[in-house]
Backbone bond lengths (Angstrom), bond angles and torsions (degrees), N, CA, C in turn:
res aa  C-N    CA-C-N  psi(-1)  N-CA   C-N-CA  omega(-1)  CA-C   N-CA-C  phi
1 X - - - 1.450 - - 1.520 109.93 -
2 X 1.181 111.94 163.91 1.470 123.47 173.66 1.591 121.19 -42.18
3 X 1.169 121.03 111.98 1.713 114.55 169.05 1.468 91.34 61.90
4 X 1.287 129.55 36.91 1.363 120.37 165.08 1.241 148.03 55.47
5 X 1.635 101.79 11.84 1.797 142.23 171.10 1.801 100.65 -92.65
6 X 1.251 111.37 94.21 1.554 110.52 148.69 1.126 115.41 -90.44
7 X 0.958 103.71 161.71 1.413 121.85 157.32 1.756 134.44 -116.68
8 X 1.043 134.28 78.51 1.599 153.74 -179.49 1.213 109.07 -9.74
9 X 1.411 135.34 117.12 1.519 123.53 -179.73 1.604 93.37 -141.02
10 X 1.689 109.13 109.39 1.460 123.41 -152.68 1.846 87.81 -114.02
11 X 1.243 107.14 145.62 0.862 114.27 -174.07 1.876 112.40 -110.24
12 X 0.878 116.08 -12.21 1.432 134.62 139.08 1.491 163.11 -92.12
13 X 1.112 127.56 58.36 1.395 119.76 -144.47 1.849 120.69 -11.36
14 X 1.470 86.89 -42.22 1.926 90.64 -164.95 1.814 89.61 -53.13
15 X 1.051 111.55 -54.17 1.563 109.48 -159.69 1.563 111.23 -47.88
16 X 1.377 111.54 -41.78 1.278 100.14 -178.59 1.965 113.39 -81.77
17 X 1.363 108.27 -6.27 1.431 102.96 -172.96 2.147 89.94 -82.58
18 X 0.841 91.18 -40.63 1.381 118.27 -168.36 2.114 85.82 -48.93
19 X 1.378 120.29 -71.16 1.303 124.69 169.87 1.488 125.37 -66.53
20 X 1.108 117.63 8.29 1.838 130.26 -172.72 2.245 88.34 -110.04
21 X 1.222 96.70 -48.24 1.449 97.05 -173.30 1.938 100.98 -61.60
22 X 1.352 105.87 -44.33 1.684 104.69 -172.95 1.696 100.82 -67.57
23 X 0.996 139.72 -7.97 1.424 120.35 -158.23 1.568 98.98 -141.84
24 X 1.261 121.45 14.49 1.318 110.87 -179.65 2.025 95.31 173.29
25 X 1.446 91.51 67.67 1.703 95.42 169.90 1.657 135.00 -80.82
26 X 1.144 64.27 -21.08 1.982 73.83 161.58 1.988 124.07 -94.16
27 X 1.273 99.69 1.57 1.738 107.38 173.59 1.119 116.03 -88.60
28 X 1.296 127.04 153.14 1.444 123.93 176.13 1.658 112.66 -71.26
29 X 1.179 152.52 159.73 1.209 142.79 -177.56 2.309 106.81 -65.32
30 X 0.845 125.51 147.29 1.675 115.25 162.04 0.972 126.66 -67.08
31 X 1.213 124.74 171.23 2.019 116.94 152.35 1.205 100.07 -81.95
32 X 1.583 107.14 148.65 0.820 116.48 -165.05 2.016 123.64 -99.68
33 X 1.003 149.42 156.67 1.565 123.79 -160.28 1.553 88.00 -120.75
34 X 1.191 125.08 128.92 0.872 145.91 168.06 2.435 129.66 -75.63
35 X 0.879 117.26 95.12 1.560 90.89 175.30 1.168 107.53 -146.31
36 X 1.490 115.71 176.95 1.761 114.28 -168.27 1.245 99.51 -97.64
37 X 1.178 112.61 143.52 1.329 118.20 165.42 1.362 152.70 -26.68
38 X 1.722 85.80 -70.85 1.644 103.63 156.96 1.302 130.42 -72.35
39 X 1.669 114.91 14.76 1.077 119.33 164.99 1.711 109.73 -114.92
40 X 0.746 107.30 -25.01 1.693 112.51 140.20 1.655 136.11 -33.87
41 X 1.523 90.18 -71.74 1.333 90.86 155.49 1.147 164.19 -73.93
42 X 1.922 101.39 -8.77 1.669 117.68 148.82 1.149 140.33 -84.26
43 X 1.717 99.18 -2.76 1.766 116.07 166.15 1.483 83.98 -78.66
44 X 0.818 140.95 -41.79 1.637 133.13 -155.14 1.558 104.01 -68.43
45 X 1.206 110.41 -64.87 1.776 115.14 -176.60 1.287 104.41 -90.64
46 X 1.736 130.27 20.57 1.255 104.79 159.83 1.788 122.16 -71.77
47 X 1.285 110.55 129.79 1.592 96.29 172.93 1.446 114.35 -70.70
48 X 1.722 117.89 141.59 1.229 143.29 179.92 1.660 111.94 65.24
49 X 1.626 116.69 2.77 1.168 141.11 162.11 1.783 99.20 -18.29
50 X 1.752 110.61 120.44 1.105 109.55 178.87 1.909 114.82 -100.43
51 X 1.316 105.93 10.57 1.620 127.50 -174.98 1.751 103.46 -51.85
52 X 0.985 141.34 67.76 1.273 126.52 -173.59 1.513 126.05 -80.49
53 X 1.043 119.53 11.14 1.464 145.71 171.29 1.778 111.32 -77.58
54 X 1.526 117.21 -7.71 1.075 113.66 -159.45 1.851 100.85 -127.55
55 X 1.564 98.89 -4.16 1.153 112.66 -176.15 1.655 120.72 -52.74
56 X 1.260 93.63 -60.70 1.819 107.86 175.54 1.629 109.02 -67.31
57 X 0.971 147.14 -44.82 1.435 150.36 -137.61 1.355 115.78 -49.24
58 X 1.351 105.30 128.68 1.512 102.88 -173.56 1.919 83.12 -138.00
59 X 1.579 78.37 136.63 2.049 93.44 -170.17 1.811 78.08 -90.42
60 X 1.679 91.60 155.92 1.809 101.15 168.91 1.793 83.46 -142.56
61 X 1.532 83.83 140.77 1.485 107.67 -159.94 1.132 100.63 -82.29
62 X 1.259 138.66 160.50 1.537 152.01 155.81 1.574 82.78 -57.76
63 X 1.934 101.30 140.53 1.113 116.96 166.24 1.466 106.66 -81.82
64 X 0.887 142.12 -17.59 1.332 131.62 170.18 1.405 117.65 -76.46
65 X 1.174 122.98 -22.87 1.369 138.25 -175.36 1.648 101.99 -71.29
66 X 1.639 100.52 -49.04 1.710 96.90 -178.35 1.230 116.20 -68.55
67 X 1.452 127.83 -46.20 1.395 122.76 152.60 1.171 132.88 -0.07
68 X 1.656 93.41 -65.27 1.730 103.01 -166.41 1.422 98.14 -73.00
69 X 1.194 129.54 -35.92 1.433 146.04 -155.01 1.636 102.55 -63.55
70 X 1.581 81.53 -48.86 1.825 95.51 -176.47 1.689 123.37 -58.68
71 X 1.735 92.22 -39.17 1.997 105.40 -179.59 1.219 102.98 -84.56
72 X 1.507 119.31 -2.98 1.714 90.59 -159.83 1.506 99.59 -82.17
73 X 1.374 141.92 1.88 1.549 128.21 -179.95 1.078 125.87 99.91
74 X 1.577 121.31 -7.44 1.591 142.57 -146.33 1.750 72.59 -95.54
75 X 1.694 94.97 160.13 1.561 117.32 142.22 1.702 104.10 -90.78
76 X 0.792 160.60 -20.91 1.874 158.37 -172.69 1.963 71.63 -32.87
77 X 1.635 77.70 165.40 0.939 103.83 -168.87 1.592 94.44 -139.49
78 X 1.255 124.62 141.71 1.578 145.23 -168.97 1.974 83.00 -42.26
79 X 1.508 103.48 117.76 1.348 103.31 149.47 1.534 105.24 95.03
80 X 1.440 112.37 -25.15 1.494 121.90 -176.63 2.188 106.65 -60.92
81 X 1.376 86.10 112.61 1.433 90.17 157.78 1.804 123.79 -56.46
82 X 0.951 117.53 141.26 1.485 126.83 171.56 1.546 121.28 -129.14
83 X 1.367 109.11 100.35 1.995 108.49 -162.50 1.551 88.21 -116.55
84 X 1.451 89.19 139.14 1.633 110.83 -156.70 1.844 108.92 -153.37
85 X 1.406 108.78 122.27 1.464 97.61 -161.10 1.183 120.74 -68.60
């Protein structure tokens, strides 16, 4: 991310409680912010889009997801779209 400020966009709660416990065990857990995706992702590609909440975002994959990603045989590459008719 920019200047080295991400921002975490977990796609599971456990995962991020799961990463809040490794990096800060003595804090109480946060509330947590909730939003949809695909509304995420049209602040993202809106042009001149003033959403600045969407600026940093870095998605962290389900570890199981990379797994599969990893055996399935593909060249893709972590994150690579694949559009297919």
């Amino acid at each position: 991310a920019e200047g080295g400020v991400a921002n975490p966009v977990y796609f599971r709660g456990k995962d991020l409680k799961t990463e809040w416990d490794r990096q800060y065990p003595n804090e109480a857990f946060p509330t947590l912010k909730v939003r949809e995706l695909n509304e995420m992702f049209l602040a993202m590609i809106h042009p001149g889009g003033k959403d600045e909440s969407v600026r940093n975002m870095v998605f962290v994959p389900i570890a199981e997801s990379v797994e599969k990603a990893k055996s399935c045989g593909r060249s893709y590459k972590l994150g690579e779209m694949i559009l297919t008719k």
